[in-house]
C-alpha positions in Angstrom: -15.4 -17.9 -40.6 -12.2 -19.7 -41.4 -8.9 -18.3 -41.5 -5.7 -19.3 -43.9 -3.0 -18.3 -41.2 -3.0 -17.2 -37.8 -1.6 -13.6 -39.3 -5.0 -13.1 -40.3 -6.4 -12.6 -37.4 -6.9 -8.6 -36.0 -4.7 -9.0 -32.4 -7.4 -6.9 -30.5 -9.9 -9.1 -32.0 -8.5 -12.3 -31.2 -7.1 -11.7 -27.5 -10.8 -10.5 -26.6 -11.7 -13.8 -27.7 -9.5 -15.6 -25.2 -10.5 -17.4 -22.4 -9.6 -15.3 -19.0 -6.3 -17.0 -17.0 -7.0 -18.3 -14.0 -7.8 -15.1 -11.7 -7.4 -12.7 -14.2 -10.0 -11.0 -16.8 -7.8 -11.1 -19.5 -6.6 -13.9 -22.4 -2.4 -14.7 -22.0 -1.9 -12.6 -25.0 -3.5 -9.6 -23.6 -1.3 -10.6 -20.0 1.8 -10.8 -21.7 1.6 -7.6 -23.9 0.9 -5.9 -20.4 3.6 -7.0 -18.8 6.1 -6.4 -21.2 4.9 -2.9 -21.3 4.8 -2.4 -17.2 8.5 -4.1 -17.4 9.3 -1.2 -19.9 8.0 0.9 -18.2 9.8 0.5 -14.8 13.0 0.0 -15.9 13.0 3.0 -18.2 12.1 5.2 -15.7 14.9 6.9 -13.7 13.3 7.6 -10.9 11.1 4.6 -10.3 11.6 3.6 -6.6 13.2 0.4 -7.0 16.4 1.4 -9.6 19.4 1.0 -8.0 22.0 3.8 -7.8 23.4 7.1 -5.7 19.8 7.8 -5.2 18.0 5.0 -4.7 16.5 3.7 -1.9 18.8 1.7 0.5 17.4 -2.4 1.3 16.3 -1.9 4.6 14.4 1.3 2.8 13.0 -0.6 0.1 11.9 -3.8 2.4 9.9 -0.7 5.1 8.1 0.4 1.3 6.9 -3.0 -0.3 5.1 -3.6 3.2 3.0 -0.9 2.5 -0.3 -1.2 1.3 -3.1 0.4 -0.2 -5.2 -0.4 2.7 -2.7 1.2 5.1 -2.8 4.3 3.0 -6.7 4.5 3.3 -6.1 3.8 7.1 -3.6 6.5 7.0 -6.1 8.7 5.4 -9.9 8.2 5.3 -10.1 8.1 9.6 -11.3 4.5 9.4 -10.7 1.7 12.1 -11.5 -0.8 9.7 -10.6 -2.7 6.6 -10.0 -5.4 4.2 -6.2 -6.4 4.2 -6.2 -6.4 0.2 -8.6 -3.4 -0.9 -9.1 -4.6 -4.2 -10.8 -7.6 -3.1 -14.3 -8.3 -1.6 -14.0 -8.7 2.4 -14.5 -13.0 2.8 -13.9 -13.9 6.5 -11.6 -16.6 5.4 -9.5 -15.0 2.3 -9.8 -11.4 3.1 -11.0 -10.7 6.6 -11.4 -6.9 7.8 -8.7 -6.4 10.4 -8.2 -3.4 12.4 -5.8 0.0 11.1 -3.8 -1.6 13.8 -2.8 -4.8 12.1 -2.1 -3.4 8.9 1.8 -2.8 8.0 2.9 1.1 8.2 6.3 2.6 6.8 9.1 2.0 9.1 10.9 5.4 9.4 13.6 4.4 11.2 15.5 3.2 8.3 15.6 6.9 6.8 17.0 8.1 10.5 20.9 7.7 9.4 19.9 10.0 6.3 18.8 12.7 8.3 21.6 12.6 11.0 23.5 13.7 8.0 21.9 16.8 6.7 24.5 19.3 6.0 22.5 22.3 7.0 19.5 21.5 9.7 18.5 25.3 9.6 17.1 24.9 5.7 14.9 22.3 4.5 17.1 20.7 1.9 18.2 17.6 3.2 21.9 16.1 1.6 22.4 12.6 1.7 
């Protein structure tokens, strides 16, 4: 079936009829409506970690975070010694070896140490920063 103008086209329709991009499941239309909406998303929210402000998360703070990984929660968590560096993909020996808990990158706590050397009141546990 033929259509007059692009417009008549159903947009859930058409982008399920897109070809996949390169690595991903889904057609560009489908990519760029979910990425605007993940951008909207994060910068409307307040408290997401990475908005700048009084109480945001200092650099040093925010560069200990991004190193963190799915796999080193599971690590962290699931009393494993073992695992794939990315967790969402298959372990290949090449791409995505399994390393040890060891290797994987933990949260560096000491650049929340000058926070809590400046807690008003050690006795309670509200910390003032």
């Amino acid at each position: 079936m033929y259509f007059r103008s692009i417009g008549d086209i159903d947009l859930f329709a058409g982008s399920m009829l897109e070809t996949p991009m390169t690595g991903a499941i889904v057609g560009p239309t489908i990519g760029c409506l979910l990425a605007l909406e993940f951008k909207r998303i994060k910068e409307g929210d307040r408290y997401y970690y990475e908005t700048p402000g009084p109480l945001g998360f200092t650099p040093p703070q925010l560069y200990s975070i991004r190193k963190v990984k799915l796999a080193t929660i599971f690590c962290n968590n699931l009393y494993i010694k073992k695992i794939q560096k990315n967790v969402f993909r298959l372990t290949n020996i090449r791409i995505n070896p399994r390393v040890t808990c060891s290797q994987i990158p933990t949260l560096d706590l000491r650049y929340w140490k000058e926070h809590l050397n400046n807690v008003v009141n050690p006795g309670h546990h509200h910390y003032y920063y």
